[in-house]
Structure formats: structure tokens, C-alpha cells
C-alpha positions, 0 to 999 in steps of 0.5 A: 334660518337653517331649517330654510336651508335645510329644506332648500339643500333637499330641493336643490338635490330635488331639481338636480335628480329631475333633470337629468331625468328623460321625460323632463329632458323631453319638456323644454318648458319644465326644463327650462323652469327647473334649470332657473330654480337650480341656477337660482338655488346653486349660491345658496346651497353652496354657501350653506354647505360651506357653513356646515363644513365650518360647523363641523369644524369647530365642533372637531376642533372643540372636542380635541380641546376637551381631551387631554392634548399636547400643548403645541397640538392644543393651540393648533385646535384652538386656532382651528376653533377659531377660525371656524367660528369667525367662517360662521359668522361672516358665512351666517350674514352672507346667507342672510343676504343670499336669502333676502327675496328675490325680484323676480324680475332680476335675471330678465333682459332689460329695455332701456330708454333715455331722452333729453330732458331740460338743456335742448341740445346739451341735453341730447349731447349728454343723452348720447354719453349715457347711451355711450356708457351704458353700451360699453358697460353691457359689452364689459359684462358680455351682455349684447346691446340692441338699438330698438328706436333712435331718433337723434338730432344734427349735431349728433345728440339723441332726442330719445332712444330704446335699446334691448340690452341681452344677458343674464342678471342684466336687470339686477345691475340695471334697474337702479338707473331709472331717474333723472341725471344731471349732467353740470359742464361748459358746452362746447357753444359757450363762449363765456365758460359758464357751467350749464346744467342740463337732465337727461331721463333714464327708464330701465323696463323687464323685458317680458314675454307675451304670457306674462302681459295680456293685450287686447288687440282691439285696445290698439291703434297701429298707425304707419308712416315714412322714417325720419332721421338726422342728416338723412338717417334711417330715411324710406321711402316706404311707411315702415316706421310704427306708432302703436297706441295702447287707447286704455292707458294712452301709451305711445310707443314709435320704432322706425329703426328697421326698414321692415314694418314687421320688424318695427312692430315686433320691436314696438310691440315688445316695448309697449310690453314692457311698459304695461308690465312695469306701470302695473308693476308700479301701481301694486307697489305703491299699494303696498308700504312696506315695499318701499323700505327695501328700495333705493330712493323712490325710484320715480323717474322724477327724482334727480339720481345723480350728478356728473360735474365735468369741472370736477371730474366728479360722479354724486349719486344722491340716493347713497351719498356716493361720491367718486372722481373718475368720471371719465372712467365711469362715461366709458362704461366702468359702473360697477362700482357705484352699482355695487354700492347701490345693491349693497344699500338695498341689502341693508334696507332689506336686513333692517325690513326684516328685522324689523318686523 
């Protein structure tokens, strides 16, 4: 491991002399490849040379214990040994962690879609509570929530919505909500207070560029028509809304939120990206077994993730046996809590994957 780190300190000091150089100052490509290298390096780095300061430390403090001291002095070094070698320990795991291989698509934006799933109208109310939730919690991150396709119901819920969410690391703290939730609380309509159950799907796609998915325009069928909406939302009167079929895999991707039809086939366009990126993604996956240990649950969208329980005021997610009761707080965007335990989970499945083999 510390030959690794080694060799990452002397790559690091590497970038940081290029940048500063004029020619690659010149090429923003080079420049902006570099700049993420770095971004990415800089915790590492900082964290080795923590550990190296620790190392000298115990050393230092070690060969004052050698030599002939006074006691109080004495003690003192021992403490400082002591204390060296505890940092050595807590700094090597904390390494360990920070050398885990990266998804590479974890600093990208991400494209979130939700929809109603079995519940009907509850179904659709709940969709517009995670919609809710997840909007707050990219605000509380500084990141930027767009709307790319809404299509809502009368009473206020959302049948099916994708919204780009902006900002660095969003995918990291995001693509752990890919799957079914559950939502379990008396609708409003019911009269006998019985609790109902309803799912609501989440899917968390990379947003990708155009480099990185190659499609044929002749695999597309591009089809136009009027925009439609709840109570008369989002109406035109002229055929800007698109639905774009991607004919080799069957993909449908509609946008009609903007009232220009460029704007809607940008928007379609870069998700249906985004989809062919994560299907391929998933298909080479699944191909390989080993990847499977360092995932949190499946990850299939089919697989029921969590449980909100209004009458209990409680949030299960049943991939980690996590289990909290402050659901109001986690619906206004407070998520962190059960993200970071679900990264913490995906640490250890990666440790053990590594030790194992």
C-alpha cells in the first residue's frame, strides 16, 4: 500500500507542476482532465502525508525513549509514541477506504426519474413527496434541480417526472436510491383509516456527454405533438413537445416541459443518453460476478429498497437493516444520514472484496 501511495504523492506533485504550465493552460481539454486527476488525488495525498508526519512522530518519540531521559520527559515520549501509533492505525483504514476503486461515474451530474407505481393516485401523491425530498436535499448540497418532464395528475400527484440535479459528487450521494419505495399511511380519501401501501420507482442515471454514447441518427424515430397537462399546465398550442424512440433497444424517452421543440429534444436527447449509458453499464455488470460484492443490495430497480411507515413516523431502508424515526425530516430533504450509512456499507463490501481475493 505505501508503495501505491508513494507513487500517487509523486503523480500528484506531477499534475500540480503541469498545471500551472502555459501550453496546458492553453488546452482546456488537457486542462480539465488534469484538474479532475488532481481533484481527485488531493484527499489521498493529504491523507498519506498525514501518516507520514504520524510515522515520523513515533519514530522521533521512539529514539528519545532509547536514550537516557528524565522520567517526566520520558513519559511525555511515550505518550507522543503513543499517540503516533494510534493516528497510524485510524490514518492506514482511513487510506484503505480512500484507495478503494472509484466509480468513475461518481463526480458526474445525475438524471433522476420517478413514477407512480402501484397505488394510483397515492402512488402519484407519494411520487411528488420524493420529488419534494429529493429537491430540498440537492438545494441543502448547493447542487441545482432542473425539471426535464413532468407529466402530473389533478390532484396534484406526478404520474412520471425526470429532473437533472447539478453539482459536484451528485451521483456518489444519489445512486444508491435506484429501486422501489414504499410508502405505508391512511390517504387522506379514506374514511375507514385503514393504512394503504403504495410503490413509487426511482431510477438515478450518470448524465453522460455525447463522446462517451455513440447513437446513429438513422436508429431514431423523432415524433412531435401538442403538450399536455394537469388543469391545463404546460398546454401549446403548437407541437413542441418530443418522444424519441431509440428502434434498436425500444427506448421511449417524451420531454414537453419547455415550449420550444429544440429545448425539448435536447432535453430528450441527453436522456435517452443517459439511459443507453447506464443499460450498457448494467449489462457489463452483470457479466462480471465479483462486481456484485461491492454493491449495496442489487441494485434492480425491481427490488423494494425502503419503507416510509407515516403511523410510525418511521424510514426502514431494508438493503442495511437501517431503521430511523424522523421521517418528516428525512421528506424535507435530511438524507444524509441514511446515505452515509449506506457508502459506509459499500466500504465494507469493498474491504471484504479485497481481502478476499
Amino acid at each position: 500500500m505505501l508503495d501505491k501511495l508513494e507513487f500517487t504523492e509523486r503523480r500528484f506533485e506531477e499534475i500540480s507542476a503541469s498545471l500551472s504550465q502555459p501550453n496546458i493552460i492553453a488546452d482546456q481539454e488537457m486542462f480539465k482532465k488534469l484538474m479532475r486527476e488532481h481533484k481527485t488525488l488531493t484527499p489521498i495525498v493529504e491523507k498519506y502525508r498525514e501518516y507520514v508526519k504520524a510515522w515520523n512522530d513515533e519514530r522521533e518519540a521512539s529514539e528519545m525513549l532509547d536514550s537516557k531521559l528524565e522520567v517526566d520527559i520520558k513519559e511525555l515520549a511515550e505518550e507522543e509514541m503513543y499517540t503516533a501509533r494510534s493516528n497510524m492505525v485510524r490514518l492506514t483504514e482511513e487510506l484503505r477506504v480512500l484507495l478503494l476503486p472509484k466509480d468513475p461515474n461518481d463526480e458526474k451530474n445525475v438524471i433522476v426519474e420517478i413514477r407512480g407505481g402501484v397505488g394510483g393516485e397515492e402512488a402519484a401523491l407519494f411520487a411528488n413527496s420524493l420529488f419534494r425530498m429529493y429537491s430540498m436535499y440537492a438545494e441543502s448540497r448547493g447542487w441545482k434541480p432542473e425539471v426535464l418532464n413532468l407529466n402530473e395528475t389533478e390532484l396534484g400527484g406526478i404520474k412520471e417526472i425526470s429532473f437533472l440535479i447539478t453539482g459536484d459528487g451528485a451521483f456518489s450521494r444519489l445512486k444508491f436510491e435506484s429501486g422501489v419505495h414504499r410508502v405505508q399511511r391512511v390517504p387522506e380519501t379514506e374514511s375507514s383509516g385503514r393504512i394503504h401501501t403504495s410503490t413509487v420507482t426511482v431510477a438515478v442515471l450518470a448524465e453522460v456527454e455525447d463522446v462517451e454514447v455513440n447513437i446513429n441518427s438513422d436508429d431514431l424515430k423523432i415524433d412531435t405533438y401538442r403538450s399536455s397537462g394537469a388543469g391545463g399546465q404546460h398546454i401549446n398550442k403548437t407541437e413542441s413537445a418530443i418522444r424519441i424512440t431509440h428502434l434498436p433497444t425500444g427506448l421511449v424517452v417524451e420531454c414537453q416541459d419547455e415550449r420550444s421543440q429544440y429545448k425539448n429534444k435536447d432535453r430528450a436527447m441527453t436522456i435517452l443518453r443517459s439511459r443507453l449509458y447506464d443499460r450498457a453499464e448494467r449489462e457489463q455488470n452483470e457479466k462480471v460476478a465479483a462486481e456484485r460484492r461491492t454493491q449495496v443490495g442489487t441494485g434492480d430497480r425491481s427490488e423494494r429498497i425502503r419503507t416510509y411507515n407515516f403511523p410510525q413516523g418511521r424510514v426502514t431502508d431494508h438493503r442495511i437493516g437501517l431503521t430511523l424515526y424522523h421521517l418528516d425530516a428525512i421528506l424535507n430533504g435530511e438524507i444524509d444520514e441514511v446515505i452515509n450509512a449506506l457508502v459506509t456499507a459499500q466500504q465494507t463490501e469493498k474491504l471484504k472484496a479485497g481481502e478476499a481475493v
